[in-house]
C-alpha positions in Angstrom: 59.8 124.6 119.1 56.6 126.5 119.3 57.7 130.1 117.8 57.7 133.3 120.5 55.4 136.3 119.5 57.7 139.4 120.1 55.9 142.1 118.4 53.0 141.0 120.6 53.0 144.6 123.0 53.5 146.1 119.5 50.3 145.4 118.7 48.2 145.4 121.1 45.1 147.6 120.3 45.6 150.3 123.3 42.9 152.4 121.8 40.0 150.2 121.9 40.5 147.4 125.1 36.9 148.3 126.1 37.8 148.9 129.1 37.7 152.0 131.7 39.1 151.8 135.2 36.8 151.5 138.1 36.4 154.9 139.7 34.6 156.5 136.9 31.2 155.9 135.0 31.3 156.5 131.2 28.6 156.8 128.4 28.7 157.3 124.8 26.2 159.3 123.8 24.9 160.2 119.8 25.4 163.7 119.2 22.4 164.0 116.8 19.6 162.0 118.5 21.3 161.9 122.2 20.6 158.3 122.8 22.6 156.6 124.8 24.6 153.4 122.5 27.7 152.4 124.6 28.2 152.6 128.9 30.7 151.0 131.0 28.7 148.0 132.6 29.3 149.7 136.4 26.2 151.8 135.5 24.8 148.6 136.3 24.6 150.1 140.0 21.9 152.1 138.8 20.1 149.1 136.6 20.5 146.3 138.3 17.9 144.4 136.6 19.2 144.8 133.3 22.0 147.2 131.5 20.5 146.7 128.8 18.0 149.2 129.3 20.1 152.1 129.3 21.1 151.2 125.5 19.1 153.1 123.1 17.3 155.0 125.9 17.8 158.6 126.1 20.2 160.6 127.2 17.2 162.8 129.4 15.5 159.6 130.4 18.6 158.5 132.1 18.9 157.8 135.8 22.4 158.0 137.7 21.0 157.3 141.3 20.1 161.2 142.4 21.4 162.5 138.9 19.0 163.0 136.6 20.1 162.3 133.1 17.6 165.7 131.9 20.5 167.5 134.2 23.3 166.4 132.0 21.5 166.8 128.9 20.9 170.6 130.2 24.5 170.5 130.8 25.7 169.3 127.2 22.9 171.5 125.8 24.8 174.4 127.7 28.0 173.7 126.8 27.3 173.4 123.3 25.9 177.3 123.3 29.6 178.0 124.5 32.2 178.2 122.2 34.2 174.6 123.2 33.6 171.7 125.1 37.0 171.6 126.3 37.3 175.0 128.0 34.1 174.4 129.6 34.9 170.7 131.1 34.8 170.0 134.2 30.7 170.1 135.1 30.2 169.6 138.4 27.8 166.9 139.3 26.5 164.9 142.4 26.0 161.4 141.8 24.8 159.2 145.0 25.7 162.6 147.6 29.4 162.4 146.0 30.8 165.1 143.9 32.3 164.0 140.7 34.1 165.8 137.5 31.8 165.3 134.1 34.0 165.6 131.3 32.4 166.0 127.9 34.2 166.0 124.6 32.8 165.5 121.0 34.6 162.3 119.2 33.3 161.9 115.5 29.7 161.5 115.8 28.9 161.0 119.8 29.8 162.6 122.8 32.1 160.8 125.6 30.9 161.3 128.9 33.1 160.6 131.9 32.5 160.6 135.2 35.6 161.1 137.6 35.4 161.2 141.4 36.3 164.9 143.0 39.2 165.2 145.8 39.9 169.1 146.2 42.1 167.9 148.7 44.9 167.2 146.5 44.9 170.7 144.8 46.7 173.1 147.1 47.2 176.2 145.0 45.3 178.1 142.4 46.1 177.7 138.9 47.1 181.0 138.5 49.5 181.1 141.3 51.0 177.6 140.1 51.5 179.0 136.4 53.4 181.6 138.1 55.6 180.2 140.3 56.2 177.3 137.6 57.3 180.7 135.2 59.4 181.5 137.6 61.5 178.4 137.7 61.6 178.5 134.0 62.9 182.5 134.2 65.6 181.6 137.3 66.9 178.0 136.0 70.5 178.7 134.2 70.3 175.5 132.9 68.0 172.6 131.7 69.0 169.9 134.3 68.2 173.1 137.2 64.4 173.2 135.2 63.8 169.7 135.1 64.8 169.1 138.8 62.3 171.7 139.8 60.0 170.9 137.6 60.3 167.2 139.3 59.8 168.4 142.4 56.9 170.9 141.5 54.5 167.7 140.1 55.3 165.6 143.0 53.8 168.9 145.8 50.8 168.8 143.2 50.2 165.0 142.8 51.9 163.8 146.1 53.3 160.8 144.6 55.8 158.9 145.9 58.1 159.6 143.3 58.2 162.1 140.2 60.6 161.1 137.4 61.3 163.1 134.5 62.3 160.3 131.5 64.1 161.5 128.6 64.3 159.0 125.6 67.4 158.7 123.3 67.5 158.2 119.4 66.3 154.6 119.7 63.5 155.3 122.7 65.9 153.9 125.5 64.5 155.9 128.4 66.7 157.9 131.0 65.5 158.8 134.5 67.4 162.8 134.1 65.9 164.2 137.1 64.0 162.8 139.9 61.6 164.1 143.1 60.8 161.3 145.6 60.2 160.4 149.6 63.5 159.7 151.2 62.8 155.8 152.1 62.8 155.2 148.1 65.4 154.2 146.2 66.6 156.4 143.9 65.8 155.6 139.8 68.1 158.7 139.1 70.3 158.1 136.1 68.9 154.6 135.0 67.9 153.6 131.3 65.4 151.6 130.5 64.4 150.1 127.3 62.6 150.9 124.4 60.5 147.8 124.5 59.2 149.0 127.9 56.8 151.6 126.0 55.9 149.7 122.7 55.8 151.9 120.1 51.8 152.4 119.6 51.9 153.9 123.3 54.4 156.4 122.4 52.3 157.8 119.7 49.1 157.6 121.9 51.5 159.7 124.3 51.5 162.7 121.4 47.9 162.9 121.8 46.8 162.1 124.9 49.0 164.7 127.1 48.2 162.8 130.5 47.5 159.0 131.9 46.6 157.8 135.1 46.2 154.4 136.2 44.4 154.6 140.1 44.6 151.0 140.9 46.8 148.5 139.2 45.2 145.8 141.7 41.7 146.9 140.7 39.3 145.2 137.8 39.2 147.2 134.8 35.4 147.7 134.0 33.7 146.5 130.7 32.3 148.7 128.4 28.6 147.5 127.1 27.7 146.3 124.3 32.1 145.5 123.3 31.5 147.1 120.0 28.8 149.8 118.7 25.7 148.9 117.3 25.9 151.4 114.5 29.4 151.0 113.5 30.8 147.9 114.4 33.9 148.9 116.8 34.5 149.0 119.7 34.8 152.5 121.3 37.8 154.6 120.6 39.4 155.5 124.1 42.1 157.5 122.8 41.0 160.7 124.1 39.3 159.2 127.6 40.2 159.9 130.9 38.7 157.1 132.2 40.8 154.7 129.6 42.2 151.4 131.3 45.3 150.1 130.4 46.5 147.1 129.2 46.8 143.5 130.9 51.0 143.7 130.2 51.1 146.8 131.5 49.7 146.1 134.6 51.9 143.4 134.9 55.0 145.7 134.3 53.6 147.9 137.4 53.0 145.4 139.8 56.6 143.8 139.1 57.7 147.2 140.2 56.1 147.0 143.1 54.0 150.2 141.9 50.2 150.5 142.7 49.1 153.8 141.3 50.7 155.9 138.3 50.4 159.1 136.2 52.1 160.4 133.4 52.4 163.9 130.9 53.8 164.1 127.8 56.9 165.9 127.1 56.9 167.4 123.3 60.0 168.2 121.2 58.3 170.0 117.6 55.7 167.5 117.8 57.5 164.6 118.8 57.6 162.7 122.0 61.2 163.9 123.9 60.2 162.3 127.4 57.8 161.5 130.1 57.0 163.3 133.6 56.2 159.8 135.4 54.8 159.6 138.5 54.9 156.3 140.9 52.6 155.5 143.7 54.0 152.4 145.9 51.3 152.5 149.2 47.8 152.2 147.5 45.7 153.5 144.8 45.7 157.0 144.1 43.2 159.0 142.5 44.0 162.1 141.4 41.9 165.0 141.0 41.2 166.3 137.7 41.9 169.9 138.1 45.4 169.1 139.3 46.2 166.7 136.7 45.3 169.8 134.3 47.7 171.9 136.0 50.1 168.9 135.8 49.2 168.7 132.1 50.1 172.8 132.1 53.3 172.3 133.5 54.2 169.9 131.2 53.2 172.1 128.8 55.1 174.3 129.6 58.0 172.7 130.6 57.3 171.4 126.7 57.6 174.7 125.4 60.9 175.9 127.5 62.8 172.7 126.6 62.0 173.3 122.9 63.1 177.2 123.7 66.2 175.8 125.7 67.1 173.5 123.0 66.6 175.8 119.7 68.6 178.5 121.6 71.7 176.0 122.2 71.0 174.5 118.2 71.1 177.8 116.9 74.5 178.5 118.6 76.3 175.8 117.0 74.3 176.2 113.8 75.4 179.6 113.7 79.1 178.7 114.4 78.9 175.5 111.8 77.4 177.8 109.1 79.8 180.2 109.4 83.2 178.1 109.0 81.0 176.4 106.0 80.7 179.3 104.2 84.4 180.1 105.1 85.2 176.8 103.2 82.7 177.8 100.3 84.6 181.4 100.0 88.1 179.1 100.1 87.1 176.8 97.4 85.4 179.3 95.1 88.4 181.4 94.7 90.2 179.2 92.1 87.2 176.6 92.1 89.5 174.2 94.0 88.0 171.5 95.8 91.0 170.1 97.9 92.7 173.4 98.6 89.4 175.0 99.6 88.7 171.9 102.6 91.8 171.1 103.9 94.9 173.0 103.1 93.4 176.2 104.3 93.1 177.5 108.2 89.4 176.5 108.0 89.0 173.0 107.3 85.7 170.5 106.8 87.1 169.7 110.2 85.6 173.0 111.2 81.7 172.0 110.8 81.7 168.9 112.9 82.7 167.8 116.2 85.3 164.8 114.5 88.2 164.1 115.4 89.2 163.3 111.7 88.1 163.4 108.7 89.0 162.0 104.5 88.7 163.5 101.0 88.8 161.6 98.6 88.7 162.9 95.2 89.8 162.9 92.1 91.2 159.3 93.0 93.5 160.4 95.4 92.9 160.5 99.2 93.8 163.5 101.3 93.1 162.8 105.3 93.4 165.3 108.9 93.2 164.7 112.4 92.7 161.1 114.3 91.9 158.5 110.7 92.6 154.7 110.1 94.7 153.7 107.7 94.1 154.2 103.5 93.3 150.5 103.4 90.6 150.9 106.1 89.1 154.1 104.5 89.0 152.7 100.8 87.5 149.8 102.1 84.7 151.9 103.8 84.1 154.0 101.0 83.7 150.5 98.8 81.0 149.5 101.4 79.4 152.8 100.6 79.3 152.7 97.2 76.6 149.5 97.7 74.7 151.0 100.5 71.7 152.0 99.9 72.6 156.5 100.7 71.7 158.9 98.5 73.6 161.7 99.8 74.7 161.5 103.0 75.2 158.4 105.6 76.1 158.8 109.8 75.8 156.4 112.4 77.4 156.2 115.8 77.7 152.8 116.1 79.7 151.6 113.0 80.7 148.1 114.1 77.7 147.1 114.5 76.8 147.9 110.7 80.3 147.1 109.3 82.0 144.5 110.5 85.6 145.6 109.5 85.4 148.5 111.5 85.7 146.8 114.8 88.9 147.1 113.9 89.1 150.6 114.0 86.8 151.6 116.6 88.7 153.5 118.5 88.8 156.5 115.6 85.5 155.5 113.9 83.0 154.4 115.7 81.1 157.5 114.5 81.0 158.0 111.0 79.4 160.7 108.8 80.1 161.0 104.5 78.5 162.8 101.9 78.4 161.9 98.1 80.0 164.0 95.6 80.0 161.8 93.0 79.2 157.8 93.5 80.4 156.9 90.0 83.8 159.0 90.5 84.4 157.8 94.1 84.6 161.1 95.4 83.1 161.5 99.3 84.1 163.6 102.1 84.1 161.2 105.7 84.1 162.5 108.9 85.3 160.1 112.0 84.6 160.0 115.7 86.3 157.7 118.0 84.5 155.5 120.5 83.1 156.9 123.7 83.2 153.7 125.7 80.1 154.2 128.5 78.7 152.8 131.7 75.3 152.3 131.4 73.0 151.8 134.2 69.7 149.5 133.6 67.0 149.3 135.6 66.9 145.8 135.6 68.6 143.5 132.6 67.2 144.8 129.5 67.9 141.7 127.9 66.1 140.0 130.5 62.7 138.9 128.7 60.5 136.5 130.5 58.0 134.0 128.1 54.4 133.5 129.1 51.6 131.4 127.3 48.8 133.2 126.2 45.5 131.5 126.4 45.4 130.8 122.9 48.3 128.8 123.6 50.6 131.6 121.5 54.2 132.6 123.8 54.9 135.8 123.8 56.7 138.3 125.8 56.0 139.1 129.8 57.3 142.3 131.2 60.5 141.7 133.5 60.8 140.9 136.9 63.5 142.5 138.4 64.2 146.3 138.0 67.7 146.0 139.8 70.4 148.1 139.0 72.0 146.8 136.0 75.2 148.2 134.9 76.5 147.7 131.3 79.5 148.8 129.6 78.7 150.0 126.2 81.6 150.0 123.6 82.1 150.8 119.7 80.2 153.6 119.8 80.7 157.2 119.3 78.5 160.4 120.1 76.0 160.9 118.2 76.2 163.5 115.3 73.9 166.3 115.7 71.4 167.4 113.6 73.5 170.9 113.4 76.5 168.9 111.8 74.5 166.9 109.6 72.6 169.6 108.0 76.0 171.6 107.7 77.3 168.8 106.1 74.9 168.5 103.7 74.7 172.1 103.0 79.0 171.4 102.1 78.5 169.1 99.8 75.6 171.5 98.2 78.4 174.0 97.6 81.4 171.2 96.8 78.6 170.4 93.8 77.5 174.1 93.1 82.0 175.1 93.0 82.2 171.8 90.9 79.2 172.9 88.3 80.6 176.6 88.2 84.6 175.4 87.7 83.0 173.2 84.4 81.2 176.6 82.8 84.6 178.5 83.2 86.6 175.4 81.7 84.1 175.4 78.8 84.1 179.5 78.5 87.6 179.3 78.3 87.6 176.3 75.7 85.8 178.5 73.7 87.5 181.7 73.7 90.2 179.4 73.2 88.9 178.0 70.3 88.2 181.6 69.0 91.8 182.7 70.1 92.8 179.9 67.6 90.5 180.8 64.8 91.6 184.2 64.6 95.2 183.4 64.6 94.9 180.8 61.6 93.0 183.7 60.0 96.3 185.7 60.5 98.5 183.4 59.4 96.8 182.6 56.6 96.2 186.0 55.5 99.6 187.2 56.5 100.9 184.2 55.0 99.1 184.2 51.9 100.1 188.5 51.4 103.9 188.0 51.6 104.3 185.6 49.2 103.9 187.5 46.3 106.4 191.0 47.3 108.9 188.3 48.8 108.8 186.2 45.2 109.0 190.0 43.6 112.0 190.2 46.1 113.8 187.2 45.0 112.9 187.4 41.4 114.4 190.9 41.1 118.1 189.6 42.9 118.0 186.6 40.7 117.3 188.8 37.4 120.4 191.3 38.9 122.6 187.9 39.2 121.8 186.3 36.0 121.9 189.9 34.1 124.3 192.1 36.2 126.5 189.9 37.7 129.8 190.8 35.6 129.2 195.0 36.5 128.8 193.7 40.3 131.9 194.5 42.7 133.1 191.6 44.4 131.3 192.9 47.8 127.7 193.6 46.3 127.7 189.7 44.7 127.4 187.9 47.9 124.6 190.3 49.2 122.6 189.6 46.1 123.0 186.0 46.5 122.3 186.0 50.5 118.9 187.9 49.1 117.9 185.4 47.1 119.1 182.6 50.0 117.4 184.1 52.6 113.7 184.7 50.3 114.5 181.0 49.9 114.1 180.3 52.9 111.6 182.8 53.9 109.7 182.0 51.1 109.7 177.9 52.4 108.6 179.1 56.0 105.6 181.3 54.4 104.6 178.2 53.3 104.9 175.8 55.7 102.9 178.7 57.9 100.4 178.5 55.3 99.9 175.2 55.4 99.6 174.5 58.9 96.8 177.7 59.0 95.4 175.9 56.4 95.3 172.5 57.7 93.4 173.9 61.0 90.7 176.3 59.0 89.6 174.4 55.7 86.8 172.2 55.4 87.6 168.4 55.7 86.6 166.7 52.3 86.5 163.0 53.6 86.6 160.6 50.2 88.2 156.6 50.1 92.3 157.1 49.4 94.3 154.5 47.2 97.6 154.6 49.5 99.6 153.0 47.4 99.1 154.9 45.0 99.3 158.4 46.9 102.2 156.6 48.7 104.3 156.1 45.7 104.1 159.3 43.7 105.2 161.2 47.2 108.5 158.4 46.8 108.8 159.5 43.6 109.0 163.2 44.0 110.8 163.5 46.6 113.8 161.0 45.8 113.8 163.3 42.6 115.6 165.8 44.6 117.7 162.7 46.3 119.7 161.8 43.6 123.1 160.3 44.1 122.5 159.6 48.2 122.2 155.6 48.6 118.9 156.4 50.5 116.0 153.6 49.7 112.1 153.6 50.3 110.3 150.3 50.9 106.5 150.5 50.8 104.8 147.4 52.2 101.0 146.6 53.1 98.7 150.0 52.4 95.2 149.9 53.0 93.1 152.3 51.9 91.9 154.5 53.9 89.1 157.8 54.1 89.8 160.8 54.6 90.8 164.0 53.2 93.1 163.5 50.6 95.0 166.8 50.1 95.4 166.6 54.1 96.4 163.2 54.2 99.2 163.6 51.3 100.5 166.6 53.0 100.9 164.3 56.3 102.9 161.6 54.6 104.6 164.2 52.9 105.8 165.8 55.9 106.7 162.3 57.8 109.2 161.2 54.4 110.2 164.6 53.9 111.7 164.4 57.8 112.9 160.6 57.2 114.8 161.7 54.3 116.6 164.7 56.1 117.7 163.1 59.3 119.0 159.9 57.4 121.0 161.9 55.2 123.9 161.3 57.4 124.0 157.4 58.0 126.1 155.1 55.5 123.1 153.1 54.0 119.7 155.5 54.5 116.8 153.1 54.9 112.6 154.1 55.3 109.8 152.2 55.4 106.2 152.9 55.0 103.7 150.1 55.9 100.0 150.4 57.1 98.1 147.7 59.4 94.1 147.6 59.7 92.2 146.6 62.7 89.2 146.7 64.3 88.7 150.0 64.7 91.6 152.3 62.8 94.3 152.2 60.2 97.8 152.5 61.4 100.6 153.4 59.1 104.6 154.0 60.4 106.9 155.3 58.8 110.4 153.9 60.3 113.8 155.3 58.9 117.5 154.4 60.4 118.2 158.3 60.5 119.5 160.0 63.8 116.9 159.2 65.7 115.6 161.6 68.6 116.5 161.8 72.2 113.0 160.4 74.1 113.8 162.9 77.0 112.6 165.5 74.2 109.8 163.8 72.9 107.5 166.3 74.1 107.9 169.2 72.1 108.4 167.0 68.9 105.1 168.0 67.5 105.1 171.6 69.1 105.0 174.5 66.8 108.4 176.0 66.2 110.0 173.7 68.1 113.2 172.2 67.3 115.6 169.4 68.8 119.0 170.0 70.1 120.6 167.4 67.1 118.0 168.5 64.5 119.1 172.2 64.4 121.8 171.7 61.9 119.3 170.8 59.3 116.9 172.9 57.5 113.8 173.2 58.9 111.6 175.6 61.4 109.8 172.8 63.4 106.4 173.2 61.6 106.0 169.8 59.4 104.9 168.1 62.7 102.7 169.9 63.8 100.5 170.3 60.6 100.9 166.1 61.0 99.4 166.4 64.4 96.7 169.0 64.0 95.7 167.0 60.8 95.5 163.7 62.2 93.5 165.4 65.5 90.9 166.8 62.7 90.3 163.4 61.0 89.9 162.5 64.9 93.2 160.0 64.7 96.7 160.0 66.7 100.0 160.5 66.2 102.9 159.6 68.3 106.7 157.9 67.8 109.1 155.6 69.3 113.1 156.2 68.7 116.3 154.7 69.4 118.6 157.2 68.0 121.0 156.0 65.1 119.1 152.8 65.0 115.2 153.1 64.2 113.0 156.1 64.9 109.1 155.3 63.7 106.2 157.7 63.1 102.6 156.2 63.5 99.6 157.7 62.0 96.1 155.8 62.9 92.9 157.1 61.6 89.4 155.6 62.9 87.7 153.3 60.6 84.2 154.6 61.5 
C-alpha cells in the first residue's frame, strides 16, 4: 500500500509559492542600486515582447503603461525622507486611467512594491469616526460575547461580506465560530468547531505576523512571479509581508468546497499568540477590498486584540487574586506547627480552595488522606505509580485522562481532569486534584474525521481538504474542563511553600537536636560533678557511724543503735546510687578508647567476681562461644557487668538459678545474650526497661534504682550497636548486645 503524506499542508512553504493574485502588479526592487530583480509576470501587459527586459532595468527607466517608473522612484525617494514607509503607504498612483494603492515596504535588502486596485466605494466612514464608534462598543459591551457580536457586525458594514465570523481556537487549535454577522439567506456557522488541521500550523504563525489576508478570487489564476527565485540570492521571494500574496493550491480547494469565492481575514492576538480569527466569507463573486478599509479592519482587530487581552487579564486577575489568597491561607495553616496534612486538609481552607476540583488526594508520609468527589485508594495509588514514570518534573494536568491512562476510563466520571504536584518523587508524596467528566455536544462543521486522499503529480497521496461542511454533531466524553492557568500557577506556588514548610520544619528539628544534645551535655556535667562531690562527705558520713558502732556501741541506748545502723544502711545505699549516677554520666561524656577485647577472658573474671558475693545460692554461669570483639574495654566490661549483675538478682528466687553468656559473629556485628531462668519481665512493660530510673512492677522488691540499663543502652548506642530483650517470665528472659564489626 503506497504510504499517505499527512503532514503534507504542514509543510507546505506558504511564504515563498511565487505567486501573487491577479488584481495587483508587484516588483522587487534593490534598495541600494534600485534595479528592478524580481516582477510578477502580469507586468507582461506592459512588455509584451519580452519580461525579461524589466529584470535588471531600473527602477526610473520602468514603464507601467501611463506610469512612469521615474514617478515611483520620486515616490520611494519621498518616502524614504519621511520617517517610515509604513505610515506613509498608500501612494496614490494611476496606472492605465485606473487608480490603484502603491504599497512600499523595505524587506532585508529590496523594496516590495505592490500595486492594489482602489474602490473608495467600499469605505463608508472616516477612520476617525470608525475608531470611535468601535471604542464605543468596547466602553458599552458588559461582556465579551456583547463585544464580539458587534464587533462581527461592525467588519461585515465595512467589508460587506456575506458573512463575518469571529473564530476562537481552543488548547489544541480546534476553531469555534463564537459570534457571527451574516445576510439572512445564509446558514448560520454560529457555534460550529472546526479542526485544527483546517489551518496547518505554518499558517497560524504566518497569522501572528501578517495581521490581514485576502484572497479576491478563489476561481482566478494566481500570477507567477519572474524569474521563481532571485538572481542574487537564490530564493524565491519572501511573501510573508505582501498584500498581494496568493495562497496555496489546498487552500483554494478548501474554499471552493465551501462554496466560498472571496475571503478576508485579521488576526486576533492573546500576549503574542494567535487567540482567533475575524473571517470573512464571500459566496456571489470575487471581492476586492479596498485597502484603506482593510486597515481599518486590521485597526479593529486590533483593537478588539487589545480589549480581549484587557477583558481576559481583568477576569484572570480575579480568580488569581481569590486562588492566592486561600494559598497563602494554607501556607499560614501549615506554617504554624510546620504541619503538612493539618495545614491542607483538616483546616476550614483546604488545597480544595485553589482549584475548581471536585476532589482532591494527599499523599504523604505513606499514608493517603482524600476530600470531595475521589476514586478509590487502589485507583489513586495506581495513578500516582504511573506518575512516578512519567516524564513531570513538578507538576502534571490534563483534561482528558483516559486518553493518557488507560485505567482511568474507569473512573472518568471523578477524574477525567487531573492536576498533581511533586513533593517528593523518591518519597511518594504528591498532592492530586480531580475533575469529573463534562460530557459535551460538539457541533462540526462537517466530519472532522472525514479526510479525502488525492494523488499528487509526483504520484505521492496526501491529504485533500473535505467536502462536506454539514453540521456534524459529536458527543465528546472522558473529558473534564480544562484547568486554568490561574490554578495551575497557584498550584505550583503550594507546592513551593509545602517544600519551603518542609525545609524550615528540618532546621527546627536539627536546632532542637542540638540544644538537645547540649541540654544532655550539661546534665552529665552535673551528674558527674555532683556525683563525683558527694562521695567523699557521704563516705565521711558512713565512716564516722560505723567507727560510733564498732567503738561506742556498748554506751549506745537501745534507741540510738538502730539510727546509727540505718545511717550507715542508707549511705550504703546512697553511696551505690552515687555511683551508678556516675557511671552512667560517665558512660555518656568520656572519650571512647576503641582497642580488640579477649571476651573470654573479660567474660570470666566478671563470673568470678561477682559469684564471690554468691556464695551458698545453687546459681551457675555457663559461658559458651566469645568472639572478640573492639571496642572500649572499660565500657564494654561495665555492660556485661550490668547485664550478670541483673541475671543474678532476678534469679535469686528460682530453685536451680541458671545464666548463660554466648556471642555469635556475622557479617556485619557481634551478638552476645545473656539468657538467665530468673523472673522474667512482663513484655507489656518492655518499654521503660532501659529508661532511666525506671523500675518494673515485680523488680521493685530487689535492690536497685533502675540505672544499670540504661548505662547498657547509652553504651552500646555510643559504640553505634543495639540492645534489646525477649522474656517469658519464670522461664527464659535474654539480653542481646550487638556491636558493628566495621
Amino acid at each position: 500500500m503506497q504510504e499517505i503524506d499527512i503532514q503534507a499542508c504542514d509543510r507546505e512553504p506558504i511564504r515563498h509559492l511565487g505567486k501573487i493574485q491577479a488584481h495587483g502588479y508587484l516588483l522587487s526592487v534593490d534598495a541600494q542600486t534600485f534595479l528592478i530583480r524580481q516582477c510578477s509576470s502580469n507586468l507582461s501587459v506592459f512588455y509584451p515582447d519580452n519580461l525579461s527586459q524589466v529584470i535588471g532595468l531600473p527602477l526610473e527607466k520602468l514603464q507601467m503603461g501611463d506610469l512612469s517608473g521615474q514617478e515611483i522612484t520620486q515616490l520611494i525617494q519621498f518616502a524614504l525622507k519621511q520617517s517610515s514607509l509604513e505610515t506613509l503607504n498608500p501612494f496614490s498612483v494611476r496606472v492605465q486611467e485606473r487608480d490603484y494603492h502603491l504599497i512600499i515596504q523595505r524587506q532585508d535588502d529590496i523594496y516590495l512594491l505592490e500595486f492594489e486596485l482602489k474602490d473608495e466605494a467600499l469605505f463608508p466612514s472616516t477612520l476617525q469616526n470608525l475608531v470611535s464608534r468601535v471604542m464605543t462598543n468596547l466602553q458599552q459591551s458588559k461582556t465579551i460575547q456583547e463585544l464580539l457580536e458587534k464587533v462581527a457586525a461592525e467588519i461585515k458594514l465595512i467589508t460587506r461580506y456575506d458573512r463575518v465570523m469571529i473564530y476562537r481556537f481552543d488548547e489544541e487549535w480546534n476553531g469555534e465560530v463564537v459570534a457571527e454577522a451574516k445576510d439572512k439567506d445564509l446558514e448560520p456557522f454560529l457555534g460550529l468547531h472546526y479542526p485544527a488541521s483546517d489551518i496547518p500550523s505554518q499558517a497560524r504563525e504566518l497569522y501572528k505576523i501578517n495581521l490581514v489576508r485576502t484572497i479576491v478570487d478563489a476561481s482566478e489564476r494566481a500570477v507567477s512571479i519572474y524569474p521563481a527565485t532571485d538572481n542574487q540570492t537564490g530564493n524565491p521571494l519572501d511573501l510573508t509581508h505582501s498584500v498581494l500574496r496568493a495562497v496555496s493550491p489546498v487552500h483554494i480547494e478548501y474554499l471552493k468546497n465551501m462554496g466560498v469565492r472571496s475571503s478576508m481575514s485579521f488576526s486576533l492576538l492573546y500576549k503574542g499568540e494567535l487567540w482567533g480569527l475575524i473571517s470573512c466569507h464571500h459566496y456571489q463573486g470575487p471581492r476586492l477590498v479596498d485597502y484603506t478599509a482593510r486597515m481599518s479592519g486590521k485597526v479593529i482587530s486590533q483593537l478588539l486584540s487589545a480589549a480581549l487581552e484587557f477583558r481576559k487579564d481583568e477576569e484572570d486577575l480575579t480568580l488569581v487574586n481569590k486562588l492566592w489568597r486561600s494559598e497563602q491561607t494554607l501556607f499560614e495553616q501549615m506554617q504554624r506547627d510546620w504541619n503538612v496534612v493539618q495545614g491542607l486538609i483538616k483546616m476550614e481552607t483546604t488545597a480544595m480552595d485553589i482549584t475548581s476540583a471536585s476532589g482532591m488526594a494527599l499523599l504523604y508520609e505513606g499514608k493517603l488522606y482524600t476530600l470531595g468527589n475521589t476514586p478509590n485508594e487502589a485507583f489513586i495509588r495506581q495513578l500516582i505509580e504511573w506518575l512516578k514514570h512519567t516524564k513531570i518534573d513538578t507538576i502534571f494536568h490534563t483534561h482528558q485522562l483516559p486518553r493518557l491512562f488507560g485505567p482511568a476510563e474507569a473512573h472518568r466520571a471523578e477524574a477525567s481532569g487531573v492536576m498533581a504536584i511533586v513533593i517528593s518523587r523518591q518519597l511518594e508524596e504528591y498532592v492530586i486534584w480531580f475533575k469529573p467528566e463534562v460530557i459535551q455536544q460538539v457541533s462540526w462543521g462537517g466530519n472532522p474525521d472525514e479526510k479525502p486522499v488525492v494523488a499528487e503529480a509526483s504520484g505521492q497521496l496526501r491529504l485533500s481538504p473535505r467536502k462536506s461542511f454539514a453540521k456534524w454533531t459529536q458527543i465528546v466524553r472522558s473529558t473534564s474542563d480544562v484547568w486554568r492557568q490561574a490554578e495551575i500557577n497557584t498550584a505550583l506556588k503550594l507546592r513551593e511553600d509545602i517544600l519551603q514548610i518542609l525545609s524550615q520544619r528540618a532546621n527546627q528539628i536539627r536546632i532542637l537536636n542540638e540544644q538537645l544534645k547540649l541540654a544532655y551535655e550539661e546534665l552529665d556535667t552535673f551528674s558527674y560533678t555532683v556525683s563525683h562531690d558527694l562521695r567523699t562527705p557521704l563516705a565521711s558520713i558512713k565512716t564516722y557511724a560505723e567507727v560510733l558502732l564498732i567503738d561506742y556501741s556498748d554506751r549506745l541506748d537501745e534507741e540510738m543503735l538502730p539510727l546509727f545502723e540505718k545511717i550507715v544502711s542508707a549511705s550504703n545505699r546512697m553511696g551505690d546510687l552515687i555511683r551508678e549516677i556516675l557511671h552512667y554520666a560517665r558512660s555518656g561524656r568520656t572519650e571512647l578508647s576503641a582497642e580488640p577485647i579477649e571476651m573470654r577472658e573479660l567474660l570470666y573474671s566478671l563470673k568470678d567476681e561477682l559469684l564471690v558475693s554468691e556464695k551458698g545460692t545453687p546459681i551457675t554461669i555457663e559461658i559458651e562461644e566469645t568472639p572478640s570483639l573492639k571496642g572500649d574495654k572499660t565500657m564494654i566490661t561495665q555492660v556485661f557487668s550490668n547485664l550478670l549483675s541483673n541475671a543474678i538478682k532476678y534469679t535469686r528466687p528460682v530453685a536451680k538459678p541458671h545464666i548463660v553468656v554466648k556471642g555469635v559473629k556475622n557479617a556485619d556485628e557481634i551478638i552476645y545474650s545473656v539468657t538467665d531462668n530468673g523472673i522474667g519481665i512482663d513484655m507489656k512493660q518492655g518499654g521503660k526497661v532501659f529508661d532511666l530510673f525506671k523500675r518494673l512492677d515485680n523488680a521493685r522488691k530487689f535492690e536497685g534504682h533502675g540505672v544499670g540499663l540504661a548505662i547498657v543502652k547509652r553504651i552500646m548506642q555510643r559504640h553505634h550497636g543495639r540492645v534489646w530483650f525477649y522474656s517469658e517470665p519464670f522461664k527464659e528472659t535474654t539480653f542481646y548486645v550487638a556491636i558493628p564489626t566495621h
